[in-house]
C-alpha positions as a printed NumPy array, in Angstrom:
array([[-21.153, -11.473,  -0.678],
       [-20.421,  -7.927,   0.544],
       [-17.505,  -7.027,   3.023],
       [-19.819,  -4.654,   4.75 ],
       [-22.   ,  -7.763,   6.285],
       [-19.114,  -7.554,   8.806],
       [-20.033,  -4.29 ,  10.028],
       [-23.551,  -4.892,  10.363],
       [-22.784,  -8.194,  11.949],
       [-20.704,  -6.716,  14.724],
       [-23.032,  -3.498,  15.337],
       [-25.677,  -5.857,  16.432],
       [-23.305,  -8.111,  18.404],
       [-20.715,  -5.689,  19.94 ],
       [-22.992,  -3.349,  22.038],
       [-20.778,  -1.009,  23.679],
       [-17.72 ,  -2.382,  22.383],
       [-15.596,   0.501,  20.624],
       [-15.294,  -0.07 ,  16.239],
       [-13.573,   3.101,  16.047],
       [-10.914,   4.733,  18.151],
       [ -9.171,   8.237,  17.331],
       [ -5.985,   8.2  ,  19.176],
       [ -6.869,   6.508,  23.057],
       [-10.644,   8.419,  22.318],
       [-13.471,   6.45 ,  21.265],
       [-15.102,   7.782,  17.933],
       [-18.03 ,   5.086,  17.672],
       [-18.878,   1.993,  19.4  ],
       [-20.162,  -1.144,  16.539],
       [-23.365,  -0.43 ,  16.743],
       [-23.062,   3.53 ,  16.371],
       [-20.861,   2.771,  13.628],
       [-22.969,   0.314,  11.702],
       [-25.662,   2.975,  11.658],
       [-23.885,   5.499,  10.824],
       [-21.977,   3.028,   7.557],
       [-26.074,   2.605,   7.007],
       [-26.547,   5.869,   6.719],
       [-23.606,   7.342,   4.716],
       [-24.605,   4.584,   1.912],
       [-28.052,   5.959,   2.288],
       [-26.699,   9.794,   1.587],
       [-24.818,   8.443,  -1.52 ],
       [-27.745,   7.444,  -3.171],
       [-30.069,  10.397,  -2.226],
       [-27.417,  12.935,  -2.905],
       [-25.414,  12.217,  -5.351],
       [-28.159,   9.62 ,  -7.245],
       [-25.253,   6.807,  -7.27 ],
       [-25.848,   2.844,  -7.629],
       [-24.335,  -0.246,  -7.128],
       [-21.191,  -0.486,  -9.371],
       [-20.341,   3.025,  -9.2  ],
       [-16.842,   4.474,  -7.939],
       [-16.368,   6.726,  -4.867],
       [-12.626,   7.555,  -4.33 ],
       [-11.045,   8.47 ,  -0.98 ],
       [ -8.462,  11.16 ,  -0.778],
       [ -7.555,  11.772,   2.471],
       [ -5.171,  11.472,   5.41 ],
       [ -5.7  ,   8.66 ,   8.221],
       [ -9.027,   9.488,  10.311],
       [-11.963,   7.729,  11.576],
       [-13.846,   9.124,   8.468],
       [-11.972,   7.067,   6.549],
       [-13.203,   3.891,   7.284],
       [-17.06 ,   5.443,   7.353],
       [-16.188,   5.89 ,   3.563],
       [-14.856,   2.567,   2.703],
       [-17.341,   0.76 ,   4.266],
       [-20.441,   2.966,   3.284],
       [-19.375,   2.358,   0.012],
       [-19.518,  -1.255,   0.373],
       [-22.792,  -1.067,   2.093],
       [-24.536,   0.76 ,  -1.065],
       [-22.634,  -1.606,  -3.549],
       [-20.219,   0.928,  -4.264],
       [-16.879,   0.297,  -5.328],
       [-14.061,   2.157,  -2.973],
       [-10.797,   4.369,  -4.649],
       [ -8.779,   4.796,  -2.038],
       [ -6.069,   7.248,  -3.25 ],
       [ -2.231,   8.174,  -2.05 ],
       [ -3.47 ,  11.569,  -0.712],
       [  0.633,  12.776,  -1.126],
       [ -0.329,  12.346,  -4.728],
       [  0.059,  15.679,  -7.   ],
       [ -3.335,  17.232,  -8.394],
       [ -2.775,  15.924, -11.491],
       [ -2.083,  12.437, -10.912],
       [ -4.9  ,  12.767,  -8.804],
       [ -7.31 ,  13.956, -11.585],
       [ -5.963,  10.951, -13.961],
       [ -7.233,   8.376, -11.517],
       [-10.272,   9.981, -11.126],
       [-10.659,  10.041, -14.646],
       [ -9.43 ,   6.756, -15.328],
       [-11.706,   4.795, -12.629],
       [-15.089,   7.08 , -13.768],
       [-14.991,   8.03 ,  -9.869],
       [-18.622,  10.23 ,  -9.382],
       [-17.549,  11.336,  -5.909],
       [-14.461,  11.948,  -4.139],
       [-14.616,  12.302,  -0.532],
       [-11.57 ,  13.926,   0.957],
       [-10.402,  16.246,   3.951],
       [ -9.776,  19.718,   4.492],
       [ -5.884,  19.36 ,   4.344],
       [ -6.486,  18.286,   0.541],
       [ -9.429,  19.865,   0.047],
       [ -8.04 ,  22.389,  -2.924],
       [ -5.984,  19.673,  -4.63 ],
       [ -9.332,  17.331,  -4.679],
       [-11.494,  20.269,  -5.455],
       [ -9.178,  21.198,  -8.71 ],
       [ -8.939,  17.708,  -9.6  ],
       [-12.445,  17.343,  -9.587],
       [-13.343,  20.04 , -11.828],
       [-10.668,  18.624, -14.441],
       [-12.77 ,  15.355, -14.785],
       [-15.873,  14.583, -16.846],
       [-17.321,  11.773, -14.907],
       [-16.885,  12.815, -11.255],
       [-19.829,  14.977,  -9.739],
       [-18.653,  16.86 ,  -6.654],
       [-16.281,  16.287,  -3.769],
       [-17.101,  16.124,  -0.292],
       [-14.695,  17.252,   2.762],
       [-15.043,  14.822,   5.788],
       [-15.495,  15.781,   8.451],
       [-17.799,  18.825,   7.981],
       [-21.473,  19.975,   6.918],
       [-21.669,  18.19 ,   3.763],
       [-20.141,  14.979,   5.397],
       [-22.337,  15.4  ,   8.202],
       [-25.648,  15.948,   6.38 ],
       [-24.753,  13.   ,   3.933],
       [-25.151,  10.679,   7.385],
       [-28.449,  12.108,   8.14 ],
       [-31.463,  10.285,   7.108],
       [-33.095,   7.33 ,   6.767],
       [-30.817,   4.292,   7.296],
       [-30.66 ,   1.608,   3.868],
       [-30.184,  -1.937,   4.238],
       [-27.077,  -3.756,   2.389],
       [-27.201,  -3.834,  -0.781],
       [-26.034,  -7.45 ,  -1.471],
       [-22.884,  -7.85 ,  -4.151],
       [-21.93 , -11.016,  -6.43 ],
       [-18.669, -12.565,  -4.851],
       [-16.926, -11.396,  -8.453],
       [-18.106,  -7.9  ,  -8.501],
       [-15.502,  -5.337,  -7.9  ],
       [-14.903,  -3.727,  -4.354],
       [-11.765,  -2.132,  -4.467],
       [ -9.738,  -0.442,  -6.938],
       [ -6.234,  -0.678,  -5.943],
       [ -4.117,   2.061,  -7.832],
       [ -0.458,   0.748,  -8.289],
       [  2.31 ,   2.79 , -10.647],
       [  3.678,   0.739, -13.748],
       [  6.625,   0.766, -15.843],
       [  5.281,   3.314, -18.019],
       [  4.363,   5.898, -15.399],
       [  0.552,   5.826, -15.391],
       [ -1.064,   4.375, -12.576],
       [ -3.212,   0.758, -13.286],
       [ -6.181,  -0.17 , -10.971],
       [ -5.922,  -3.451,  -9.581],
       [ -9.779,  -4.451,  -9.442],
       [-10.028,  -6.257,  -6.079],
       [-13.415,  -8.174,  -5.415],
       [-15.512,  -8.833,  -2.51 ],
       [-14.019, -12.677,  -2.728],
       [-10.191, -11.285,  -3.462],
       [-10.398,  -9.505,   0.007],
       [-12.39 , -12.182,   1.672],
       [ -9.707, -14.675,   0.924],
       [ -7.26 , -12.024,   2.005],
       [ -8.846, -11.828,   5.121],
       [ -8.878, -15.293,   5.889],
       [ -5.972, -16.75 ,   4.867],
       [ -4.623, -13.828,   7.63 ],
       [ -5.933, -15.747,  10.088],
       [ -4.923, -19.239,   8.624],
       [ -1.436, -17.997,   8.334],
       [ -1.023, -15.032,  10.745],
       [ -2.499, -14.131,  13.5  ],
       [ -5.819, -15.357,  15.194],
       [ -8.15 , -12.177,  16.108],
       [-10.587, -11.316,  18.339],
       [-12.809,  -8.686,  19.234],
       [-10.831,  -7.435,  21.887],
       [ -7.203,  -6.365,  19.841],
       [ -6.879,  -3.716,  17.992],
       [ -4.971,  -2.762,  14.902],
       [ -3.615,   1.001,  14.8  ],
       [ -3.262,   2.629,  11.403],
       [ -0.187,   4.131,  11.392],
       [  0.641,   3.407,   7.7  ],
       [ -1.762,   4.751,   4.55 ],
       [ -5.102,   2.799,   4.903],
       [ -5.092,   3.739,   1.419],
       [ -2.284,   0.823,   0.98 ],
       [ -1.045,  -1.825,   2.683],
       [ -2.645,  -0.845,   6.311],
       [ -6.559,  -0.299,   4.87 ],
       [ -5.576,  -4.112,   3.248],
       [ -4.461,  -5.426,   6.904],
       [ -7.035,  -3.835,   9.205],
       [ -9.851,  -5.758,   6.987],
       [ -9.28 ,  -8.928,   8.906],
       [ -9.723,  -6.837,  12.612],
       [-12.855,  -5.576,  11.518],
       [-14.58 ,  -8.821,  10.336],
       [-13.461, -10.514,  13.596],
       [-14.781,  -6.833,  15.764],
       [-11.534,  -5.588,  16.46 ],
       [-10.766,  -1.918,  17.355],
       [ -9.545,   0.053,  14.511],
       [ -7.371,   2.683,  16.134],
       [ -6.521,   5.936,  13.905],
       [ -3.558,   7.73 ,  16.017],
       [ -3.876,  11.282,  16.256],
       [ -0.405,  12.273,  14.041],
       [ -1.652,  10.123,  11.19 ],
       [  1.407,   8.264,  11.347],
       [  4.06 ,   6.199,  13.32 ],
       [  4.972,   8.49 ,  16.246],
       [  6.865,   6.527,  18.327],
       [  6.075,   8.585,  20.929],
       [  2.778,   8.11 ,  20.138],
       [  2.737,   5.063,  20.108],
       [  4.057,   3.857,  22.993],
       [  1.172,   5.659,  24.375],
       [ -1.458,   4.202,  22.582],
       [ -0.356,   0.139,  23.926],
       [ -0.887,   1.224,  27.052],
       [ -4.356,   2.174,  26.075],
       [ -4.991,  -0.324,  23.633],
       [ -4.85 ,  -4.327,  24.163],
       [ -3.305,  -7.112,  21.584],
       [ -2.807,  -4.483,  19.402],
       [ -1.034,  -5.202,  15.513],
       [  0.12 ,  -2.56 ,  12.759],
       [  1.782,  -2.688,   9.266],
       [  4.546,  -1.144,   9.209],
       [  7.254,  -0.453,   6.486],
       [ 10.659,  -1.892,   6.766],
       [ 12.104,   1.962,   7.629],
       [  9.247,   2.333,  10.154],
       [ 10.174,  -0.642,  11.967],
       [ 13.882,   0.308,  11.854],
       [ 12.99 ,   3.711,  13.271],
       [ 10.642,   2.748,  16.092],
       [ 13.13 ,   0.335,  17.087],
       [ 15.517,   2.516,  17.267],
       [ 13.244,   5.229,  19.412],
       [ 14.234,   5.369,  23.857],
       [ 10.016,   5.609,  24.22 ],
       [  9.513,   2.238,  22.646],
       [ 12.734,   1.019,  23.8  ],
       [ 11.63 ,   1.928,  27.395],
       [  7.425,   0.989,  26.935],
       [  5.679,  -1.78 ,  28.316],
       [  5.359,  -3.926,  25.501],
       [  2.303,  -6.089,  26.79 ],
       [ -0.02 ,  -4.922,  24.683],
       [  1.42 ,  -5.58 ,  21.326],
       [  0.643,  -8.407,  19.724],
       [  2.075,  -8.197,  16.148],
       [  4.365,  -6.039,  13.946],
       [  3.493,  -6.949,  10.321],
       [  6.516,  -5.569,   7.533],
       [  7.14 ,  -5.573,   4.097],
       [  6.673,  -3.345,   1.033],
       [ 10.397,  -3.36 ,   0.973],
       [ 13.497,  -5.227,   1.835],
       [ 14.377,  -5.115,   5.75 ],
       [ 18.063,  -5.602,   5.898],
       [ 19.006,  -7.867,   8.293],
       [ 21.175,  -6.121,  10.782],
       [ 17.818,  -3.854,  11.171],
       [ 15.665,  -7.073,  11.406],
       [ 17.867,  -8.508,  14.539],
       [ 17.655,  -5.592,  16.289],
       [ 13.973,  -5.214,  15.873],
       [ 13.715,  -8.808,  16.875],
       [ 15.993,  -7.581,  19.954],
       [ 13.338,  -4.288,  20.837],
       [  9.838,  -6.178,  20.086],
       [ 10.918,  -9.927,  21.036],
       [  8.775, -12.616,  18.569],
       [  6.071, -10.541,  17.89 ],
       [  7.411,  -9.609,  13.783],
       [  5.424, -11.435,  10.987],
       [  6.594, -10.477,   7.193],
       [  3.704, -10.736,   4.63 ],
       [  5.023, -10.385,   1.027],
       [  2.487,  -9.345,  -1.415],
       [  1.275,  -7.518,  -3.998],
       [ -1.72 ,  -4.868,  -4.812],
       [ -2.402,  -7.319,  -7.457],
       [ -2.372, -10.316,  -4.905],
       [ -3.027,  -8.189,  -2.028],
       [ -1.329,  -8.966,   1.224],
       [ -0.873, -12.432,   0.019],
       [  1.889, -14.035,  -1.634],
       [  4.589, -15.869,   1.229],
       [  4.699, -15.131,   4.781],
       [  7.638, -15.589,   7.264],
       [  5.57 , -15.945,  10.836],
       [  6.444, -14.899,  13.959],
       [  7.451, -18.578,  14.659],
       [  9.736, -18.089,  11.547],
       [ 11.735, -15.475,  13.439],
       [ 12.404, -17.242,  16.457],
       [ 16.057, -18.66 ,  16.158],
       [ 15.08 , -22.847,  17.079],
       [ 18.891, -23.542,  16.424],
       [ 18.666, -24.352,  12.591],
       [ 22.067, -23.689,  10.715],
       [ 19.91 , -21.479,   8.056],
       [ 18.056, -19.796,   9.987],
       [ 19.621, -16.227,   9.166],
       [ 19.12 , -17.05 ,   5.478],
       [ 15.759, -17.691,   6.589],
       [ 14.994, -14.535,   8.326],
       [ 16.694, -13.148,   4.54 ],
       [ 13.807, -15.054,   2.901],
       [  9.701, -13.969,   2.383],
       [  8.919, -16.933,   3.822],
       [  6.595, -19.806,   2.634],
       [  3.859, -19.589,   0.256],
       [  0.908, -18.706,   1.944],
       [ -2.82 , -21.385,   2.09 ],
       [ -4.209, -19.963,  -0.299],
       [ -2.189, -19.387,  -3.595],
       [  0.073, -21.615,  -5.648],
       [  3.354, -19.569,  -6.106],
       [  6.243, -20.723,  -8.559],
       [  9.51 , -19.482,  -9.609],
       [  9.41 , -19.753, -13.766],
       [ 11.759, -19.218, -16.447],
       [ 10.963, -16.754, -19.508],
       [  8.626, -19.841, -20.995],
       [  6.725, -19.877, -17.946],
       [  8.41 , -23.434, -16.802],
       [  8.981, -24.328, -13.123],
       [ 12.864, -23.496, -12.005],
       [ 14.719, -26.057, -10.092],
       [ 14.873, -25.319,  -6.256],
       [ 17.942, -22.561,  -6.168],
       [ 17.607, -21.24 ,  -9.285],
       [ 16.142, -17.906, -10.064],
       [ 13.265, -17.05 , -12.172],
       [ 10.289, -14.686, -11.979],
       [  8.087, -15.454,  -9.077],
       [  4.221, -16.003, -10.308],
       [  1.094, -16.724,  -8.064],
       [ -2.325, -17.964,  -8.417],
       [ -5.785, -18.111,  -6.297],
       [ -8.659, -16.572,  -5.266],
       [ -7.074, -13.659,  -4.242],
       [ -5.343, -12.635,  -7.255],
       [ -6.862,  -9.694,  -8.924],
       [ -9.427, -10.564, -11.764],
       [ -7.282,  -7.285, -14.242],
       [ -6.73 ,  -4.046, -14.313],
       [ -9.194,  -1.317, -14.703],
       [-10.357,  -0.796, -17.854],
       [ -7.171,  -1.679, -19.411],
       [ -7.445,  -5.258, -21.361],
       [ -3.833,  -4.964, -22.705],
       [ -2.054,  -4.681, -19.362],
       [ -3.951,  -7.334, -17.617],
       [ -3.417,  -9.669, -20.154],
       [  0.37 ,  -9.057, -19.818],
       [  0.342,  -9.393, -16.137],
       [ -2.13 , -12.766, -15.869],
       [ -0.923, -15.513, -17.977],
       [ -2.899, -18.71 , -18.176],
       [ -3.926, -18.21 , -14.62 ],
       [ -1.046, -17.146, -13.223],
       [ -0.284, -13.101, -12.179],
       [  3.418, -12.757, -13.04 ],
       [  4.619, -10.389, -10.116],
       [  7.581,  -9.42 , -12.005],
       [  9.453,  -9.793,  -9.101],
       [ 12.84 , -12.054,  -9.576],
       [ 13.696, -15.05 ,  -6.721],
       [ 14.346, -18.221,  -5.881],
       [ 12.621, -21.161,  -3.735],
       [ 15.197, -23.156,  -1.677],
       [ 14.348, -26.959,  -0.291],
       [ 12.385, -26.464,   1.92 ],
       [ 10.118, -23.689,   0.291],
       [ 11.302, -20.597,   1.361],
       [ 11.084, -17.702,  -1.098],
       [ 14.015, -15.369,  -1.331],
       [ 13.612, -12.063,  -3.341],
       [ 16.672, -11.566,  -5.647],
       [ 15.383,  -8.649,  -7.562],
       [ 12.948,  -6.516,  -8.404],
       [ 12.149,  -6.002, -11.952],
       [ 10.555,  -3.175, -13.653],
       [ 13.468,  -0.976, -11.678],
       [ 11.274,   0.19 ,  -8.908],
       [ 12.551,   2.122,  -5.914],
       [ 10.992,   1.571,  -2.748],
       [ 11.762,   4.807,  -0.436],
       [  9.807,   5.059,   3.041],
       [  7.353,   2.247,   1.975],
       [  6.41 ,   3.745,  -0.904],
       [  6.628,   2.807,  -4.512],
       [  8.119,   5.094,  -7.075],
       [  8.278,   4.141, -10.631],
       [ 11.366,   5.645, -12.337],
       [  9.963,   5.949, -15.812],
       [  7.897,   8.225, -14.417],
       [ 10.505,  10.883, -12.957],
       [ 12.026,  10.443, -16.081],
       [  9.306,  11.382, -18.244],
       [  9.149,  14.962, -15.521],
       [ 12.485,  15.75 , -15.861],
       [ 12.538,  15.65 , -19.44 ],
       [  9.652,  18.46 , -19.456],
       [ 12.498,  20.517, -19.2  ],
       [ 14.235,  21.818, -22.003],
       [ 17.872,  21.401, -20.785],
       [ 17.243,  17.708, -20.335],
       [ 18.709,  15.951, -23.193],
       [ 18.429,  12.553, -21.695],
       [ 17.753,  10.828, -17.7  ],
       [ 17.859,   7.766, -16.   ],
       [ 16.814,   7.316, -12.489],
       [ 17.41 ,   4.486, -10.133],
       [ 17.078,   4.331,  -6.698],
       [ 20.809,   4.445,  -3.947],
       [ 20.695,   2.183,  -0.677],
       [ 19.847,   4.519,   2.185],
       [ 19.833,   3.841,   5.797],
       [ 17.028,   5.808,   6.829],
       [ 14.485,   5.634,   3.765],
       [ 15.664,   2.259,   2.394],
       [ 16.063,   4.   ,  -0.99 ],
       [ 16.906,   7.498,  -2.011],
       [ 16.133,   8.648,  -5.567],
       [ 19.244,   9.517,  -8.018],
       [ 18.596,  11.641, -11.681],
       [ 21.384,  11.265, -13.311],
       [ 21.149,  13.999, -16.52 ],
       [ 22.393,  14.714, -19.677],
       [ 22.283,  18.371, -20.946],
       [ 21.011,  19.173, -24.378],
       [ 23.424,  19.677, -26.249],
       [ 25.319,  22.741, -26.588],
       [ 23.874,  23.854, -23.079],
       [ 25.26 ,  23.928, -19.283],
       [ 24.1  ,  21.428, -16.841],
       [ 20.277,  22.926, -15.844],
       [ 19.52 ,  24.314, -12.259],
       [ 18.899,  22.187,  -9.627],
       [ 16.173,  24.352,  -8.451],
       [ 14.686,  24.303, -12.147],
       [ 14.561,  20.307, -12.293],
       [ 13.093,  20.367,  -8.705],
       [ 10.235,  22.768, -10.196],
       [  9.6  ,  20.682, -13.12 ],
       [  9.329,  17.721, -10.496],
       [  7.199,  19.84 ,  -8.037],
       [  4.814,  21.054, -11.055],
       [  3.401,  17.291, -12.077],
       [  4.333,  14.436,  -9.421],
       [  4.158,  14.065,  -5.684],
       [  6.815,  15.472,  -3.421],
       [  8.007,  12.253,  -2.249],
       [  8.936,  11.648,  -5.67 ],
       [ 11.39 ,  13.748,  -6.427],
       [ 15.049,  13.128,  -6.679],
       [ 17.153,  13.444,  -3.765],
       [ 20.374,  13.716,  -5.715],
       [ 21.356,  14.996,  -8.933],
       [ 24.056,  13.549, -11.19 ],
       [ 25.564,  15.157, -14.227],
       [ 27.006,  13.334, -16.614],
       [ 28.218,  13.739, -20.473],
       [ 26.247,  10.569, -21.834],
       [ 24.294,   7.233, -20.079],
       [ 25.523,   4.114, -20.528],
       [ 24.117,   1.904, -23.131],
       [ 23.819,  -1.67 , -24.785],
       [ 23.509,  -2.769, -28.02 ],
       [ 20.171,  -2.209, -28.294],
       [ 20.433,   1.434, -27.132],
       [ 19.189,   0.486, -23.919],
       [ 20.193,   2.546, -20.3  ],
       [ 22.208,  -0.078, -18.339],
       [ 21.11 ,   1.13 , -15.567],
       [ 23.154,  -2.282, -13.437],
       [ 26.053,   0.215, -13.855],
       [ 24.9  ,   3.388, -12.546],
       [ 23.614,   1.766,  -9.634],
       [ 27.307,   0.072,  -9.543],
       [ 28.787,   3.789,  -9.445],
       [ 26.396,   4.312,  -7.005],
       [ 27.547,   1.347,  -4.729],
       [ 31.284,   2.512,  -5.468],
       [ 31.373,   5.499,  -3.952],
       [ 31.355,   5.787,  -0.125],
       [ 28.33 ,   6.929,   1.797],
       [ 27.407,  10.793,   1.541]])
């Protein structure tokens, strides 16, 4: 089993038919693309002298290159790192380090960052800046054929934050994203070769996960020219390109609802708005539901389960009359064909419908562990069963509602940020006697980040301009708090523990900055 088979499938039946698109410009047809997949994977081995099993990360903004890595990778028997390229150098060089990556293949906008990070790890060889001469001359050559994979072996290493700040590789296999891909279709969205799917999110996230299904089925993946969700953009782009679907983050949606060019577009052409990654508050939802009409599906999922945990479909959204049916559109939807999920108690029993527990899943697409780290994955997959950490509740009729989410992430602008991990930063700093970080409701970014800081003792409050340095000096700029709050001490329980519940309650209590 290898994911690439798709590509070589389609390059021999697609003739003509455009793979790749970069904004309303065709970048390769399926057969141009196949061969040039074939010949990329060829270039890895001569070049760099690397075999089946080894890791090639990808640090780099949206572009058609992009997916020639991934799937070049695949077609060698590679194993693909796709990496947050808004990362900081450093956390870039730890998951380089910590996944053995030999090559990293990245683009001229991060080519310093890469090229530093590189240099700081033992394992990886060079890096490569796509597009360019080296990228170029890696795709010339003689072509390879596909170098077949065991369903079990590892394709992609999904890097996701934990509680204690360092980043954990959720190994994905060939049959984890196979399974992916087809329960999509069993619970989506049919697909056929002539949609699209634009990338306007990451691909190294949740949009890479969700354009896997378009390209098994020959869809046109379309990379727009701003890298992201211009809504100006984008309204352009339907015109261009037919039954086209994108993943978008709760705030994305909210936003291109909100924008007079996609209020205004012909909407003909779109086909399918997938959110999640964070909670869409419902006021936002009903007027999305007002701008795009039934075209909104909401996939709840994990990197660890990727894309697949409970869906609320399109025909989910569409009011039929049902008293509930605002809870509903509240809910993640029903669990999806292919996993077994449960709401458990701390012994790992089943919770009566209503009653909240942690919600745990099982299946084929659940993550075999972490990479290289036996300790976490044992704490994360119990007897079968991945506990999500996430906190909800089932009602009768099997919808999931998300009640919490443990581990105190913050979800700002669809991304993930880990508050231990701020933490940590800010106490680099030796006016920092003590932090705790939690993440304030915000109408634009669903989340802002709050620090709120103790002083050492004896000293004034530190500069804001210092903390923002320390921040600035060793995690990614999207990171870093938006708001600093200076207080005399945190409050505790018994156990010496930050109750963090109450700062978020002083949060809630004051009004709106």
């Amino acid at each position: 089993m290898n994911l690439a088979r798709w590509v070589e499938r389609n390059g021999r039946r697609f003739a003509g038919h455009p793979a790749v698109a970069a904004g309303d410009r065709v970048h390769a047809d399926w057969p141009a693309f196949a061969r040039r997949v074939a010949a990329i994977a060829a270039g890895f081995g001569r070049e760099f002298g690397l075999v089946p099993g080894d890791r090639v990360a990808i640090v780099m903004d949206n572009r058609p290159e992009y997916l020639e890595v991934m799937f070049a990778s695949w077609h060698a028997g590679l194993v693909a790192v796709p990496v947050n390229a808004r990362l900081h150098r450093a956390e870039i060089a730890y998951i380089l380090d910590q996944s053995g990556a030999s090559v990293a293949v990245t683009d001229q906008a991060h080519a310093d960052d890469v090229g530093a990070a590189v240099a700081e790890v033992a394992t990886a060889q060079t890096s490569v800046i796509a597009p360019g001469p080296d990228w170029d001359r890696l795709g010339q050559g003689a072509l390879i054929d596909l170098v077949e994979r065991r369903a079990d072996d590892p394709a992609w290493l999904f890097y996701t934050s934990g509680t204690t700040g360092r980043p954990k590789g959720a190994t994905l296999s060939h049959r984890n994203l196979m399974m992916m891909s087809l329960s999509y279709f069993a619970d989506i969205d049919p697909v056929s070769p002539t949609d699209s799917v634009l990338h306007a999110a990451p691909i190294s996230h949740g949009s890479g996960l969700y354009g896997l299904p378009h390209v098994a089925r020959g869809a046109t993946s379309v990379i727009p020219a701003s890298g992201g969700a211009d809504a100006d953009e984008i309204a352009g782009l339907l015109q261009r390109w037919p039954g086209m679907s994108f993943f978008a983050a709760p705030t994305m949606v909210h936003r291109l609802a909100g924008a007079s060019s996609i209020v205004e577009a012909d909407l003909a052409n779109l086909k399918t708005i997938i959110y999640g990654g964070a909670p869409m508050y419902l006021a936002d939802l009903e007027v999305a539901l007002q701008v795009f009409g039934p075209r909104l599906a909401q996939i709840y999922g994990q990197g660890e389960s990727p894309m697949t945990i409970t869906a609320l479909s399109k025909a989910d959204h569409i009011d039929d009359g049902q008293p509930r049916h605002r809870d509903r559109l509240q809910s993640v939807g029903l669990a999806r064909t292919d996993v077994q999920v449960r709401v458990v108690d701390p012994d790992g029993r089943p919770v009566p419908v209503d009653e909240i527990g942690e919600i745990v899943v099982r299946g084929d697409v659940v993550m075999s562990g972490y990479w290289n780290q036996p300790q976490a994955t044992a704490e994360a997959i119990r007897d079968g069963w991945l506990r999500t950490g996430d906190v909800g509740s089932f009602d009768r009729h099997g919808f999931l509602t998300l009640r919490d989410r443990s581990k105190d992430l913050i979800i700002s602008g669809g991304m993930n940020i880990y508050p231990r991990e701020i933490e940590e930063t800010l106490l680099r700093h030796p006016g920092v006697e003590a932090v705790s970080v939690v993440g304030r409701p915000d109408p634009e970014w669903g989340e802002s980040v709050v620090a709120f800081v103790v002083a050492s003792p004896g000293d004034a409050a530190p500069p804001v301009d210092e903390l923002d340095r320390v921040c600035l000096d060793h995690i990614a700029r999207y990171k870093r708090p938006k708001q600093y709050r200076f207080v005399d001490s945190l409050p505790t329980n018994n156990y010496g523990k930050v109750v963090k519940r109450e700062l978020r309650e002083l949060l809630a209590d004051e009004p709106p900055s």
